[in-house]
C-alpha positions in Angstrom: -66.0 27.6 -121.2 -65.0 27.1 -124.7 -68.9 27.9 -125.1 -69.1 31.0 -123.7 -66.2 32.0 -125.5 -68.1 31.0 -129.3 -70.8 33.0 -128.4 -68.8 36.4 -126.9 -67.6 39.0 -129.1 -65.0 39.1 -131.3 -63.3 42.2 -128.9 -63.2 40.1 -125.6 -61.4 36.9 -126.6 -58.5 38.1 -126.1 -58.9 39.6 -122.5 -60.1 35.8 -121.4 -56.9 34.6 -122.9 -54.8 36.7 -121.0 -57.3 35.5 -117.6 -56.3 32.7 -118.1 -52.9 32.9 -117.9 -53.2 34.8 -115.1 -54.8 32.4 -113.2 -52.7 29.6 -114.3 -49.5 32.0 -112.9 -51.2 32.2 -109.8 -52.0 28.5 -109.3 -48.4 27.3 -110.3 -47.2 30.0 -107.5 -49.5 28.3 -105.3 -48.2 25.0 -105.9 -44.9 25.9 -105.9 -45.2 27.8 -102.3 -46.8 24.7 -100.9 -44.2 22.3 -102.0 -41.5 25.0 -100.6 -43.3 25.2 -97.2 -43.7 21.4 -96.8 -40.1 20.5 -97.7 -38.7 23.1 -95.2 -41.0 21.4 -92.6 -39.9 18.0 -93.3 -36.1 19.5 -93.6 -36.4 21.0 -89.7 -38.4 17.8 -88.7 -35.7 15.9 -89.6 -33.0 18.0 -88.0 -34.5 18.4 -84.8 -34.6 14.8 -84.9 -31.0 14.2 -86.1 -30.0 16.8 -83.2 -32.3 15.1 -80.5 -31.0 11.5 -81.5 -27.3 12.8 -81.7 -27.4 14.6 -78.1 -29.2 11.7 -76.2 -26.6 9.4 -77.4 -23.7 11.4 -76.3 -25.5 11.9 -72.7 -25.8 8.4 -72.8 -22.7 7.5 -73.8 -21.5 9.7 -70.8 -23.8 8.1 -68.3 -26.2 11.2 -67.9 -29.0 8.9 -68.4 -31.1 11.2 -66.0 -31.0 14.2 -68.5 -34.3 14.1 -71.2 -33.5 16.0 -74.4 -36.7 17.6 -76.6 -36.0 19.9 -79.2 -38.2 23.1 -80.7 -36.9 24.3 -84.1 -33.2 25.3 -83.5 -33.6 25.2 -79.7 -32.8 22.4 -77.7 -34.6 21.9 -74.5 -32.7 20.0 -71.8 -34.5 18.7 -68.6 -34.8 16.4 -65.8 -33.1 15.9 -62.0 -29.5 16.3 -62.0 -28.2 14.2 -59.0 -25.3 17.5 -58.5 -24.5 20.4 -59.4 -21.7 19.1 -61.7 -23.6 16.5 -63.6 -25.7 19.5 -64.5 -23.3 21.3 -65.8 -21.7 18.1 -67.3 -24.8 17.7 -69.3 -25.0 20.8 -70.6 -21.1 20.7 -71.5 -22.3 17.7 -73.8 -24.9 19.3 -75.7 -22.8 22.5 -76.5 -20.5 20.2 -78.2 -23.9 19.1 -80.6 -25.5 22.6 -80.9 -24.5 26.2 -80.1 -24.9 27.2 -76.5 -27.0 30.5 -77.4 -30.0 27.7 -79.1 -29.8 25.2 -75.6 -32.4 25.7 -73.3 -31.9 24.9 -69.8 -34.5 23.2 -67.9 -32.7 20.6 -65.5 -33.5 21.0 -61.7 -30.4 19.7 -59.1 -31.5 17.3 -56.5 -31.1 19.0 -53.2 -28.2 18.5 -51.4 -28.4 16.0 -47.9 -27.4 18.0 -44.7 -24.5 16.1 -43.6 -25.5 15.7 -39.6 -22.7 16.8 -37.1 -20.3 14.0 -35.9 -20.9 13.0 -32.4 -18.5 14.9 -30.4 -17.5 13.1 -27.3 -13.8 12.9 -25.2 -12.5 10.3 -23.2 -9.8 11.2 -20.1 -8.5 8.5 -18.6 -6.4 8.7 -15.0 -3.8 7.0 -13.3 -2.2 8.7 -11.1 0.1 10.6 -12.7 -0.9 9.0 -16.3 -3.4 10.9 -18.1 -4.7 10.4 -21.6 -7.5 12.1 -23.5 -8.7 10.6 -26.6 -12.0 11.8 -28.6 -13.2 14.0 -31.2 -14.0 17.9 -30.4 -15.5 21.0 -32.1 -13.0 22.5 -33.8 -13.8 26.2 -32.0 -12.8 24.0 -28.8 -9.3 25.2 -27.2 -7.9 21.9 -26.6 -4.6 23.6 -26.0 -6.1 25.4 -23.3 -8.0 22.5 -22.1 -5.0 20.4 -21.7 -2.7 23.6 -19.9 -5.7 23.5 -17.6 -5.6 19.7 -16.6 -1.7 20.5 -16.2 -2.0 22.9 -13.7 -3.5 19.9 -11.6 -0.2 18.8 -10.8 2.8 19.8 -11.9 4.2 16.2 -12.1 0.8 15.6 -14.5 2.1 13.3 -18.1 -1.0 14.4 -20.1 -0.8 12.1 -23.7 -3.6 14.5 -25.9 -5.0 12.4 -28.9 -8.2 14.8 -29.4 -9.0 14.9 -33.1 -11.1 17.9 -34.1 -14.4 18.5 -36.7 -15.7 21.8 -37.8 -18.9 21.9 -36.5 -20.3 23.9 -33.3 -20.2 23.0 -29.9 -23.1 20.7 -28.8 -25.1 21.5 -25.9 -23.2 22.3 -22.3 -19.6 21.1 -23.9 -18.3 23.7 -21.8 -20.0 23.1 -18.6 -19.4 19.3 -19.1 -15.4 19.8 -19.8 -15.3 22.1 -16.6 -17.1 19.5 -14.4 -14.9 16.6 -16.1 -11.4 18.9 -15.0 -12.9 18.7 -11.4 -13.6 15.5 -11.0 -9.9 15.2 -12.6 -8.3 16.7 -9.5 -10.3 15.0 -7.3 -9.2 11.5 -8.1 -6.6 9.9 -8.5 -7.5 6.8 -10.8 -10.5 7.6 -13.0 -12.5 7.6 -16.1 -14.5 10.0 -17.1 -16.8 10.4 -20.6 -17.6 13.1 -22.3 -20.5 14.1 -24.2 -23.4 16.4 -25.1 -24.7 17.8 -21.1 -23.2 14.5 -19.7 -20.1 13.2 -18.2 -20.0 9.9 -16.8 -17.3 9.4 -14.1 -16.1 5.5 -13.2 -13.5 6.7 -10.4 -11.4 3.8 -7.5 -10.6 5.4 -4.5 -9.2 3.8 -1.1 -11.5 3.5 1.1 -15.2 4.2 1.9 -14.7 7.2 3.5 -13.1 8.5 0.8 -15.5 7.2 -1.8 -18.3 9.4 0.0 -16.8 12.5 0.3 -15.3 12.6 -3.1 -19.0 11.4 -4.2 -20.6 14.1 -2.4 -17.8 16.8 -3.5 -18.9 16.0 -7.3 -22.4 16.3 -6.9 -21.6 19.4 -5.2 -19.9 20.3 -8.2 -22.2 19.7 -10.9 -23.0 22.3 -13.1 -27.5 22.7 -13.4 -26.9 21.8 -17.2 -25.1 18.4 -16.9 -26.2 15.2 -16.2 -23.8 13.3 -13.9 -23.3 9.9 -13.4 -21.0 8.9 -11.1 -19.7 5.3 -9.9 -16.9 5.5 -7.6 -15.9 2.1 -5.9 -13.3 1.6 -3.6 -11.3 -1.8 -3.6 -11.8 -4.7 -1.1 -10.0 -4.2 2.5 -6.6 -5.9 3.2 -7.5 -7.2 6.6 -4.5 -7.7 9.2 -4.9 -10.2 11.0 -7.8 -11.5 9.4 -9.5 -11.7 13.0 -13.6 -12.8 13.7 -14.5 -12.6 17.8 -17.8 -13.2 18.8 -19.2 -12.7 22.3 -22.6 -14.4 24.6 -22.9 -13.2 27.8 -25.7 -11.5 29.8 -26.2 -9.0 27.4 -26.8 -10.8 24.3 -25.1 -12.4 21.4 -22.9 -10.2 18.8 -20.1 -10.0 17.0 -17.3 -7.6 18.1 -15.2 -8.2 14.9 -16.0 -10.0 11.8 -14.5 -10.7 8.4 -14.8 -12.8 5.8 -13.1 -14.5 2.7 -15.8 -14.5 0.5 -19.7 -13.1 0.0 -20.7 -16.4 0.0 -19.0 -16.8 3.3 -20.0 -14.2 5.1 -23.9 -14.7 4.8 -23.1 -18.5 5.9 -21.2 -16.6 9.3 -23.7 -14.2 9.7 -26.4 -17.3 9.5 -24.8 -19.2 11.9 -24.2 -16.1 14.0 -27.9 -15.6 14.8 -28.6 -19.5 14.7 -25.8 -18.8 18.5 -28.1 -16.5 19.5 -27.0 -12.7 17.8 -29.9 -10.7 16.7 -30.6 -7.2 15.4 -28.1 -5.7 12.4 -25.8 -7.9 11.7 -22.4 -7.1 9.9 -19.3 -8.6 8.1 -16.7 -7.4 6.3 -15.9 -9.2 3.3 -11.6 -8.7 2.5 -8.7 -9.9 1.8 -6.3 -12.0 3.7 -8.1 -15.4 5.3 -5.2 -17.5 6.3 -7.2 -20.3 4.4 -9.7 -21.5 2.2 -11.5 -22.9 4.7 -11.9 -19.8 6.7 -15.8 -20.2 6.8 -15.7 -23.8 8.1 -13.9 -23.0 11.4 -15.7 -19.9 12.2 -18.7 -21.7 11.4 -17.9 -24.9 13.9 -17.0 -22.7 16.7 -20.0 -20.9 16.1 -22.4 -23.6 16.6 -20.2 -24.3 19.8 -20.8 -21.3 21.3 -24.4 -21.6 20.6 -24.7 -25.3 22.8 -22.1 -23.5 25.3 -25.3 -20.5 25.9 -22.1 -18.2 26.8 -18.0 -17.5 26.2 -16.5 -15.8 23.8 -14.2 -17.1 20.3 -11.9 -14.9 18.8 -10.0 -16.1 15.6 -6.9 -14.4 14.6 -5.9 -15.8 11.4 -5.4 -19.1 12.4 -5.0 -19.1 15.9 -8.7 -20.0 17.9 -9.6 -18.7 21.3 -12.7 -20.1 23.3 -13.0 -18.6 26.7 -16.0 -19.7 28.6 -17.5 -18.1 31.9 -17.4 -20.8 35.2 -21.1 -21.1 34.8 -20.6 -23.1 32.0 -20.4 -26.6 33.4 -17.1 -28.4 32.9 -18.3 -31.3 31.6 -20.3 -29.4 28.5 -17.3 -27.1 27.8 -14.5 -30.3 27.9 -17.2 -32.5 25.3 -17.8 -28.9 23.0 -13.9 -27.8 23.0 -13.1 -31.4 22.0 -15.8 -31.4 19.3 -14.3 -28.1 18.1 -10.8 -29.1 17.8 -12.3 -32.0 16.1 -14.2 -30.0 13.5 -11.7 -27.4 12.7 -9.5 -27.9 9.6 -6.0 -28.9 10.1 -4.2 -25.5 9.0 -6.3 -23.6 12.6 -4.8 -24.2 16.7 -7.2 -24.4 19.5 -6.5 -22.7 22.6 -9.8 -23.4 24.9 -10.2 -22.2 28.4 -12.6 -22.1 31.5 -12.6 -19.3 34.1 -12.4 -20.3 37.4 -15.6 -19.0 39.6 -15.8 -15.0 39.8 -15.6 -14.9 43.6 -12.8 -16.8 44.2 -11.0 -14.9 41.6 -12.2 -12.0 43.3 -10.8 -12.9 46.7 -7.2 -13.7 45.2 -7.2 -10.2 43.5 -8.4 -7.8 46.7 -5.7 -5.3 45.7 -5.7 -6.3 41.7 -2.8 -3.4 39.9 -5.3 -1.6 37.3 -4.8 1.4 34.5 -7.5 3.2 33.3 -7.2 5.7 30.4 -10.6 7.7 30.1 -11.7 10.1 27.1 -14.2 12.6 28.0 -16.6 14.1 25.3 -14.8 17.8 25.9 -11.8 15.6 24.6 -10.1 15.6 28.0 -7.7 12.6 28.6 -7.2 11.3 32.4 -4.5 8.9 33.0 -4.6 6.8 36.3 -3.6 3.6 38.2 0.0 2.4 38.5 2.7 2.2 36.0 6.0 0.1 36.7 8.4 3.1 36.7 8.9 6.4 35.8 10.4 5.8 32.2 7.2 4.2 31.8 4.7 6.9 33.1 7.0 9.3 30.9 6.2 7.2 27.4 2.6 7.2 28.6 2.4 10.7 28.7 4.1 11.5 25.3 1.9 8.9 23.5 -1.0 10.4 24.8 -0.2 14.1 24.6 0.8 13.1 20.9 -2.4 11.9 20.0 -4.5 14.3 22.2 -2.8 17.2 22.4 -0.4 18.5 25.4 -3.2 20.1 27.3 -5.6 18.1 26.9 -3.5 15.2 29.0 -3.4 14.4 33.2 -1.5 11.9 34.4 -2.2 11.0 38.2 -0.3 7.1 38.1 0.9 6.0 40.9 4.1 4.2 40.2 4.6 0.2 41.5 7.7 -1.6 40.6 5.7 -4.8 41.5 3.5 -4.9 38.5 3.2 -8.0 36.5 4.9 -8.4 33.1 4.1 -6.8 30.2 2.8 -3.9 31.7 4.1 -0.9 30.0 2.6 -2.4 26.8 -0.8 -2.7 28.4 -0.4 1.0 29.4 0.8 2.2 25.5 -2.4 0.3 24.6 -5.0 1.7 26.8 -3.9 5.2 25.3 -4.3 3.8 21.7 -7.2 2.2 22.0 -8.6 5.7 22.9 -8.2 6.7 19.4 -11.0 4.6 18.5 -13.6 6.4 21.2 -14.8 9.7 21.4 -15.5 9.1 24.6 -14.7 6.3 27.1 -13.1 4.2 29.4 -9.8 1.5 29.3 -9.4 -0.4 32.4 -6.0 -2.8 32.1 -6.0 -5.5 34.5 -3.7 -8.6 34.5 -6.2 -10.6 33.7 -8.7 -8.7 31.9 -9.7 -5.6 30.1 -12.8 -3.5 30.1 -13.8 -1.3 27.4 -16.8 0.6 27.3 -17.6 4.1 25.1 -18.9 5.7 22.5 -17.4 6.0 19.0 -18.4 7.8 15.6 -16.4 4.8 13.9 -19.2 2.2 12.3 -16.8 -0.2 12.9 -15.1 0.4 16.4 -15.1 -2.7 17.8 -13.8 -5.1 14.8 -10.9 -2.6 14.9 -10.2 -2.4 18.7 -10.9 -6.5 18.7 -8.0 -6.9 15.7 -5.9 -4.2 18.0 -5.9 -6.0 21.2 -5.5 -9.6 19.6 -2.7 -8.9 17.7 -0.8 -7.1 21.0 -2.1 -9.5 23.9 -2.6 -12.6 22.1 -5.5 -14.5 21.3 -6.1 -16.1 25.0 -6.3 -12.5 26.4 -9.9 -12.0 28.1 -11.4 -8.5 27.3 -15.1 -7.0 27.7 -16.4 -4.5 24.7 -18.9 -2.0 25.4 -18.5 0.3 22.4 -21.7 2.2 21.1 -21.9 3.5 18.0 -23.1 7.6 17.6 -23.9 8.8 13.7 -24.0 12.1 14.9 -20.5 11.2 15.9 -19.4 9.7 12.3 -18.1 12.6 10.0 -18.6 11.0 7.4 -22.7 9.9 8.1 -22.7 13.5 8.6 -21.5 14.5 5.1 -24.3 16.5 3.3 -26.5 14.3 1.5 -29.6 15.0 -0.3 -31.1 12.3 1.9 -29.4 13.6 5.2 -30.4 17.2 4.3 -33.9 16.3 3.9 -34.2 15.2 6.8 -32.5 18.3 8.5 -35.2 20.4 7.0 -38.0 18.2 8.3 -36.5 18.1 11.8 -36.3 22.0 11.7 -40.1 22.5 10.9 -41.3 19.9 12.9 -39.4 21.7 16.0 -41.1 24.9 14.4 -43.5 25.2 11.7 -43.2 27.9 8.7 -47.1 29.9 10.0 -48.5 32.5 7.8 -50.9 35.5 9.5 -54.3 34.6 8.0 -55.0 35.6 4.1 -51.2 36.5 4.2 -47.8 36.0 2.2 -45.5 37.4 4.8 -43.3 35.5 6.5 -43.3 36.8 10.5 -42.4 35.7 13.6 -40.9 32.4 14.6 -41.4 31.5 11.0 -38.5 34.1 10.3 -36.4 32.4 12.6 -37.4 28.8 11.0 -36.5 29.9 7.4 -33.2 31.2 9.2 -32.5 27.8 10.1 -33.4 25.8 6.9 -31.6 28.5 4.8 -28.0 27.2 6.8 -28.8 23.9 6.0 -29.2 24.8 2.2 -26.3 26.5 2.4 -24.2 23.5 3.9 -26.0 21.7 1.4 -25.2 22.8 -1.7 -27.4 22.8 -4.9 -30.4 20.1 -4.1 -33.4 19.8 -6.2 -36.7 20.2 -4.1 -40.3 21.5 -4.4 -41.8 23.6 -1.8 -45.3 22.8 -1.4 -47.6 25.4 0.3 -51.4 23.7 1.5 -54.1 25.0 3.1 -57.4 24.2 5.0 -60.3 23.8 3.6 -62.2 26.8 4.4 -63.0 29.8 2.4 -63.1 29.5 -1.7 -60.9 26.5 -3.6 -59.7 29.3 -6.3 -58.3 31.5 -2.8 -56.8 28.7 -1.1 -54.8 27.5 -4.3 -53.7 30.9 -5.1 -52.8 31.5 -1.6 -50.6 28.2 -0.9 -48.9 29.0 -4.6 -47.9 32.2 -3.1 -47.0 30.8 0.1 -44.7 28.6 -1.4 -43.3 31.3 -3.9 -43.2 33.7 -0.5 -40.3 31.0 1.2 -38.3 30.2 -2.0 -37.9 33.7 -2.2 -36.8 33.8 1.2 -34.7 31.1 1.4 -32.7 32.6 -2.0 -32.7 36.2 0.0 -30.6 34.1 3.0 -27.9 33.0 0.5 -29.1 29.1 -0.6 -29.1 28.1 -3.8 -32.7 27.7 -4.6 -32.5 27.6 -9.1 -33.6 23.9 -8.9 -36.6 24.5 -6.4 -39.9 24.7 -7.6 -43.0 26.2 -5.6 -46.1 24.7 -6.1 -49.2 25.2 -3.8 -51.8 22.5 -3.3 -54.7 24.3 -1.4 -56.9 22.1 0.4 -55.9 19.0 -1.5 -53.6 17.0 0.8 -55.1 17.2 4.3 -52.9 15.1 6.9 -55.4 15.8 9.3 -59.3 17.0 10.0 -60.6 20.1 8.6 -63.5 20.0 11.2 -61.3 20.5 14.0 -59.0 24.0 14.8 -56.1 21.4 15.5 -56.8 19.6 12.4 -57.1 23.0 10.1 -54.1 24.2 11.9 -52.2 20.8 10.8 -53.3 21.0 7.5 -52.0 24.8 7.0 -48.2 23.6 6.4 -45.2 24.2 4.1 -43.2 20.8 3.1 -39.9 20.6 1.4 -40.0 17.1 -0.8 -36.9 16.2 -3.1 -37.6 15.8 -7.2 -35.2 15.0 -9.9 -31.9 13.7 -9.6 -31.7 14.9 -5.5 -34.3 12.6 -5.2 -32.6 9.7 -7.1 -30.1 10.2 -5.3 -31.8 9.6 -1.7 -33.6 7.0 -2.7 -30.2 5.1 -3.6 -28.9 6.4 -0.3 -31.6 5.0 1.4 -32.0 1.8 -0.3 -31.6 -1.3 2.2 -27.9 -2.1 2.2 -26.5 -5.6 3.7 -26.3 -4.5 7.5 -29.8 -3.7 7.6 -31.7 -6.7 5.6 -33.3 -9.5 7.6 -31.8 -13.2 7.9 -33.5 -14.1 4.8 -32.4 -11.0 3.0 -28.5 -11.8 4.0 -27.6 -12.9 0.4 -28.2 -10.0 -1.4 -24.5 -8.6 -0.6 -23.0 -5.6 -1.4 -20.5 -5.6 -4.9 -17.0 -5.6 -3.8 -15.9 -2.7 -5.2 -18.5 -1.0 -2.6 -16.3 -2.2 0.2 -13.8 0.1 1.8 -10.1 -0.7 2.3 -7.8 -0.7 5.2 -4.3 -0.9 4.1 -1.4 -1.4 7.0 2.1 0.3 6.5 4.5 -1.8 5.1 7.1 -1.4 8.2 4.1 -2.0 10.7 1.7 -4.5 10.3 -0.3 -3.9 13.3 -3.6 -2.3 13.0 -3.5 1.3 13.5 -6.4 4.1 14.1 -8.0 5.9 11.5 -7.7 9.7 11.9 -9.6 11.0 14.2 -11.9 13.7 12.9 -11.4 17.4 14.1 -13.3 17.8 17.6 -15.6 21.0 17.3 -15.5 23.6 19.4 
């Protein structure tokens, strides 16, 4: 440079100089701009970090550890998951306190909140007699008020103690249907328990006495609304038995027990053991109660049992602890004095033995030619006829007003002779023959003085333990009487109560009489079939809500895809049907089968004809219901099945009035017409 200036001109030096100074201006701008630029980035760097480091520590020092802070020039960025809504806003609180709130940048996200789930809504009412409490928690929308003025109206004299707590949440499912159902089974007994929760109720109810149990049992499965589930376990109490009395009878007929109880379970299959080891056979049955005179209760009966059984004929009757053996004259002397003596041996100390032979049948036959009788007879129309001799006229007058009492005044004739002559005790023996009636529906008393014959039918299971108990505790245990009772279900009210079991079998009685017949290739229901589905729609109706399917089936001729449409619309055709004659059909379901199920041979007419049928078959709960129903109970198992016993609390319950303690008749059911 200073080279090339020696050798220019004289005019241009001083235009290089002034170059030169320009550039060197330029250069020191140059410099100077850098430096500026590179300070005020180191100036920012350092206080985004002072304002990063100073904002962490005072989230930190709060305990908002969760929150990330970055910053970008002025603006600070702050991010991460926020556990709430108010540690968000929390964290953003902090940093406006380190930098203005128009240069913070919110990025933080909130962690979404849990769904808290619905309590468990459930009530609890419990029952005793006049007691009630509720206790549970309930939707808040519930009118618990209402609820309770409802449970109120029960019984006036109702104490209702309401500890419901309530939660605002909706109702679960069928909370109303399964509060209705739970006030009904309210007012139908007297000491319960009944849960409630979402489409169930469970119902622990006493009553007092099997009779009752069932029909109160049946009345709440009637009840049941379609969207609850219903379980019900309603017991009644072991009987009170008075006088705890056991008589059993061999004669020409057989071996049996006219009336049996027992102490314990235990005991009673050990009695019912040694009962067909003397020769008793077919259903056997004991009750199992309260009252043995003694511990040892199973030990006598047991010992006079076995006597009876080397004996081959007599009867024993036990009335608490007084013992009766009566043996027949064919019994030879010396085999009834060496059995009575080993009796009265074997019996415990706290039980008396009366033991007696009858003399020979003829020559108690010859010394009775003209033997005073009473006979009392029932006839199915409920008719009562009153005949033989009576002491006196007071006498035939009491007669007649007991029996028009329990029978009704014009239902009675009395044709008795009077005879003053009659042997003691006679009037009684009269007022007896008319109450032993109660037990029969129809039937026959003969009164002798030596003996009494009874022979009739009865719709009470348990007839002759009651009219044994009745006639021992008025004539003594020694008294010599004859029983010839038959039992009739169709008799029993209560074996007639409506059961999903018993209703079934209505239906399949009704088409096996008539069958539900189709013309051919039709759906219409005609003819006798109309009359059939008349019939099965008043059981229904009796019935109540059951659920069933209806199956429709076919031969097997023509094409599989016609016969399966054709028995589905078969089926369909008689639900309809049935819900067009009034019975509640909204739990039946039609299904047809075609030619699946034969029950007999297609290649025959007869068979095809067989196999062209509409069948009724329980489902659901109906049927879980029979099959309980049906389930071998104690009087039915075999020998070896005679320990599996019935719980307790399945037994009924006789109780005696406390200014009477002689057995008195059930009442008798109302005689239709």
């Amino acid at each position: 440079m200073k080279r090339f200036l020696e050798i220019l001109p004289g005019a241009a030096k001083p235009v290089l100089t002034r170059f030169k100074w320009h550039v060197m201006t330029a250069f020191a701008f140059v410099i100077a701009a850098a430096l500026a630029f590179g300070a005020a980035q180191l100036s920012a760097r350092v206080l985004e970090h002072v304002v990063e480091r100073e904002t962490g520590a005072a989230l930190g020092a709060k305990g908002l550890d969760w929150a990330e802070v970055d910053t970008d020039g002025l603006l600070l960025r702050l991010s991460g998951e926020a556990p709430t809504e108010a540690a968000r806003f929390n964290a953003i609180s902090t940093a406006n306190q380190i930098v203005s709130a128009e240069r913070i940048l919110d990025q933080i996200t909130v962690t979404p909140a849990t769904q808290i789930a619905a309590p468990e809504f459930s009530m609890e009412i419990l029952r005793n007699g006049l007691d009630v409490q509720i206790v549970g928690l309930v939707p808040w929308e519930f009118d618990t008020d209402g609820f309770v003025a409802r449970m109120e109206a029960i019984d006036a004299e109702l104490s209702v103690e309401n500890m419901l707590e309530s939660a605002g949440y909706p109702e679960p499912f069928a909370w109303t249907s399964a509060t209705d159902f739970a006030l009904s089974a309210l007012a139908i007994l007297d000491a319960a328990k009944i849960s409630i929760s979402s489409g169930r109720v469970d119902v622990v109810g006493l009553t007092g006495s099997e009779e009752e149990r069932d029909l109160k049992r049946t009345e709440l499965a009637r009840n049941r609304p379609r969207d609850v589930i219903a379980a019900l376990d309603i017991s009644a109490p072991r009987p009170a038995i008075t006088p705890f009395t056991l008589r059993f009878v061999r004669d020409e007929n057989g071996a049996r027990f006219d009336a049996c109880a027992a102490d314990t379970q235990e005991a009673r299959t050990a009695i019912l053991a040694a009962g067909r080891a003397a020769g008793a056979s077919g259903r056997l049955d004991c009750v199992v109660g309260l009252g043995a005179p003694t511990p040892r209760w199973q030990d006598g009966v047991i010992s006079a049992l076995e006597a009876i059984g080397e004996l081959e004929a007599g009867t024993v009757t036990f009335s608490d602890t007084d013992v009766s053996l009566v043996v027949p004259a064919t019994v030879a002397s010396d085999l009834f004095d060496r059995q009575a003596g080993e009796l009265e041996r074997l019996l415990p100390d706290a039980f008396s033995l009366n033991a007696v032979r009858l003399p020979p049948s003829n020559a108690q036959l010859a010394a009775t030619e003209d033997q005073a009788e009473f006979t009392a007879r029932l006839s199915e129309q409920g008719a009562v006829a009153l005949s033989g001799r009576l002491t006196d006229e007071r006498t035939r007058d009491a007669v007649r007003s007991l029996a028009q009492a329990n029978f009704g005044p014009g239902a009675v004739t009395v044709s008795a002779r009077l005879d003053p002559d009659l042997p003691g005790g006679w009037p009684l023996r009269a007022l007896l023959a008319v109450d032993v009636l109660n037990y029969l529906d129809n039937g026959t008393v003969r009164f002798h003085p030596d003996r009494v014959e009874i022979s009739g039918v009865s719709g009470l299971p348990d007839a002759s333990d009651l009219i044994s108990r009745l006639l021992g505790d008025k004539l003594g245990q020694s008294a010599v009487f004859s029983l010839d009772v038959a039992y009739d279900e169709e008799l029993d009210p209560v074996a007639q109560l409506p059961t999903p079991a018993r209703c079934k079998g209505w239906i399949d009685e009704a088409i096996a009489q008539r069958k539900i017949t189709f013309d051919p290739g039709s759906t219409s229901i005609t003819g006798d079939a109309v009359e059939v589905l008349d019939e099965i729609a008043e059981i229904l109706r009796s019935c109540g809500r059951m659920s069933m399917e209806v199956a429709g089936h076919t031969d097997s001729q023509g094409r599989l895809e016609t016969n399966m449409r054709l028995s589905q619309q078969r089926a369909e055709a008689v639900v309809a049907g049935l819900m067009a004659r009034g019975a509640l059909v909204s739990e039946f379901d039609a299904k047809g089968y075609g030619p699946e199920f034969p029950i007999a041979d297609n290649g025959t007419e007869d068979g095809r004809e067989a196999n062209r049928r509409i069948e009724f078959s329980l489902i659901g709960a109906s049927l879980e219901a029979a099959q309980a129903e049906l389930a071998p109970d104690d009087g039915d198992t075999a020998p070896a099945e005679e320990a599996e016993l019935p719980d307790e609390s399945e037994l009924a319950i006789r109780v005696n009035p406390a200014d009477d303690s002689s057995p008195r008749p059930r009442t008798r059911p109302a005689r239709s017409e």
